[in-house]
N, C-alpha and C positions, 0 to 999 in steps of 0.2 A: 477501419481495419476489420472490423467483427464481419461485415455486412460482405467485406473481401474474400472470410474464409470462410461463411457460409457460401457462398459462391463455389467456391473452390469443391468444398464438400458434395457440393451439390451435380456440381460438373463432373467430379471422380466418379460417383455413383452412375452415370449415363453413362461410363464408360466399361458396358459388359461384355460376356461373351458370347455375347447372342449369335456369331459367327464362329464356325468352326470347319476348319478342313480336312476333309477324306481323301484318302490313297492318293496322294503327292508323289508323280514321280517324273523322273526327267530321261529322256534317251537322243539318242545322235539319228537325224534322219536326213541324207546326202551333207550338205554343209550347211545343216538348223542343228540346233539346239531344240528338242521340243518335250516342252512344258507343260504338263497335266493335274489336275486335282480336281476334287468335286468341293465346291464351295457353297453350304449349307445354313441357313439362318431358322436356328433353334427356336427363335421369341416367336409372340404372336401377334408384333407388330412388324410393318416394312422397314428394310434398310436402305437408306439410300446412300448415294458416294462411292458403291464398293469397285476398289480398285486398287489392280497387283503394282508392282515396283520390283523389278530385279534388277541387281547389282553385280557388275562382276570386276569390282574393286578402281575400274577407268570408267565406266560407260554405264548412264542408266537408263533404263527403257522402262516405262510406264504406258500399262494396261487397263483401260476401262470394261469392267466386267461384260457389258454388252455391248464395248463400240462407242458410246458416249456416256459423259456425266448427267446427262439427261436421263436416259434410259439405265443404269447400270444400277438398280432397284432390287432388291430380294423382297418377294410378299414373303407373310408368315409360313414357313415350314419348307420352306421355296429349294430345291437343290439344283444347284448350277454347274455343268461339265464345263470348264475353262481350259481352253485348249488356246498355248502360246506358242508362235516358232522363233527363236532367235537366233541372229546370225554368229556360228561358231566365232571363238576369238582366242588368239593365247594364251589365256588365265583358265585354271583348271577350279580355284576358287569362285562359287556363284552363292549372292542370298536372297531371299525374296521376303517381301513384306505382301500382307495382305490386311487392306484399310477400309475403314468405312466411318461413315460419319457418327460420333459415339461408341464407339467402340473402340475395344483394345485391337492396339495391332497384332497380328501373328506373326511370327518370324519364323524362316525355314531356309537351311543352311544346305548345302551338295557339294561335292568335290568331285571331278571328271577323274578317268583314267587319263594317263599321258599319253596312249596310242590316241586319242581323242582328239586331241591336237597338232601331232607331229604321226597323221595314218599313213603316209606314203612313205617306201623305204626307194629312192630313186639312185639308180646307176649308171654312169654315161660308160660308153664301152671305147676309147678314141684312144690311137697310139700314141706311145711317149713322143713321138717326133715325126712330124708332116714332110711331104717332102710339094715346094714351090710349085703354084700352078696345076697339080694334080687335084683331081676329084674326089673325095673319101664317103664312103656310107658308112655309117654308123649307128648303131642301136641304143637306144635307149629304155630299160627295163624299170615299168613302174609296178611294185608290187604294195598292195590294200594289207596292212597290218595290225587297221583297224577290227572293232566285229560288226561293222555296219559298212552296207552298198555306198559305193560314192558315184551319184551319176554323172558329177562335173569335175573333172581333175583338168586344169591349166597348167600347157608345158609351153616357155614363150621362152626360145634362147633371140643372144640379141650380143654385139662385138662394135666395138670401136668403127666408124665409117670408113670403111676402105678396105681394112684388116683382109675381109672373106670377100668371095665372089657373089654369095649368095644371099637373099633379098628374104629375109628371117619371117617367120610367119608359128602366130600359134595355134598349136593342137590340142583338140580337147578329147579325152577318151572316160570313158564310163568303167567304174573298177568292183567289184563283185569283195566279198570282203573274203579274205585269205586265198585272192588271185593276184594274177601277175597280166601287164599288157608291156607292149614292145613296140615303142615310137621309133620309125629308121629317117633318117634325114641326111642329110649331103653336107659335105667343107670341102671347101677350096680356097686355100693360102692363096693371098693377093702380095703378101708380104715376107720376108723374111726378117725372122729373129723371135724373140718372144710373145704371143700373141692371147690376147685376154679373149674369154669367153662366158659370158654370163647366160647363165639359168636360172630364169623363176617360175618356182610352182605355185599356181591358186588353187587352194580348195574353199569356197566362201570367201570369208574373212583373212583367212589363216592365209600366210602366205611365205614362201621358203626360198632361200636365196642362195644360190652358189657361185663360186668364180674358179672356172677350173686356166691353167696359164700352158697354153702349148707354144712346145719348137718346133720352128718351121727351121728349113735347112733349104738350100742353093738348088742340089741335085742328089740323086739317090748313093753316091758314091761317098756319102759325108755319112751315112747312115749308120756307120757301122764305128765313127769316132768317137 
């Protein structure tokens, strides 16, 4: 027992803070998350082992300070720019650990804004009631309400087989932050009565789901019932 918590003592003591982190910050860049800090070893021996962990409460990703456990070494006085990009996700909640071998961990905690998550404000422009067999254009208005450029925004509509005439395909457009773009596309009723129409947006990770439900009608003469 004695000989256990000499151990123990001993082991506590190896555990310094010979590592410590400068200017930690995080920002949004297309659909990354990207991760910064300079990662600095005080002592004036090496560290070996060192390596991040971030959390974002479902999902973790772990980072080797240079690419491998092999190499991810601080010599004495060593400062390291550790640049992460991770893939946006629903949770606005992130934490990160940063570890090494004998040493204390650090912990570093962030919270996103909710434009971060949910950046596109999307609007389908389609009348209350189609009329059978007819062709319709339509606009589609995406506007960035984020405060970052988004180069990849995912518009992929998609309807029950038969419903429409048309052979669905997605569009990808690049969105500038506090701009707007305009996707136009074609409907044509194959059917009459209520008819489903689904829309999903990817940005990254993130991904936004609508179901908008139109009436179709016989002939134009029903239009006005």
């Amino acid at each position: 027992m004695f000989s256990l918590v000499i151990f123990g003592l001993v082991f506590i003591s190896f555990l310094n803070n010979s590592i410590i982190v400068n200017d930690p910050s995080v920002s949004v860049s297309g659909s990354n998350l990207v991760l910064k800090m300079q990662i600095e070893n005080t002592s004036n021996h090496a560290i070996r082992g060192v390596n991040v962990l971030v959390r974002n409460g479902v999902i973790e990703r772990g980072f080797f300070l240079k690419g491998s456990d092999k190499n991810s070494v601080l010599n004495p006085g060593e400062k390291f720019d550790f640049v992460a990009a991770i893939p946006l996700e629903e949770v606005l909640s992130y934490s990160i650990e940063v570890r090494a071998l004998f040493n204390k961990t650090i912990f570093l905690d962030f919270e996103l804004d909710e434009s971060t998550i949910d950046p596109i404000k999307a609007e389908v422009y389609l009348p209350k009631k189609l009329v059978y067999g007819r062709e319709y254009t339509y606009p589609v208005k995406l506007c960035n309400e984020s405060n970052n450029d988004l180069d990849e925004v995912y518009w992929i509509p998609s309807s029950s087989a038969g419903d429409f005439k048309e052979v669905f395909y997605e569009q990808i457009v690049s969105i500038k932050k506090g701009s707007c773009e305009t996707l136009y596309s074609t409907l044509t009723p194959n059917k009459v009565g209520n008819l489903s129409l689904f829309f999903l947006m990817r940005i990254g990770s993130i991904e936004k789901r609508e179901l908008v439900v139109i009436e179709v009608i016989k002939d134009e003469e029903d239009l006005n019932q």
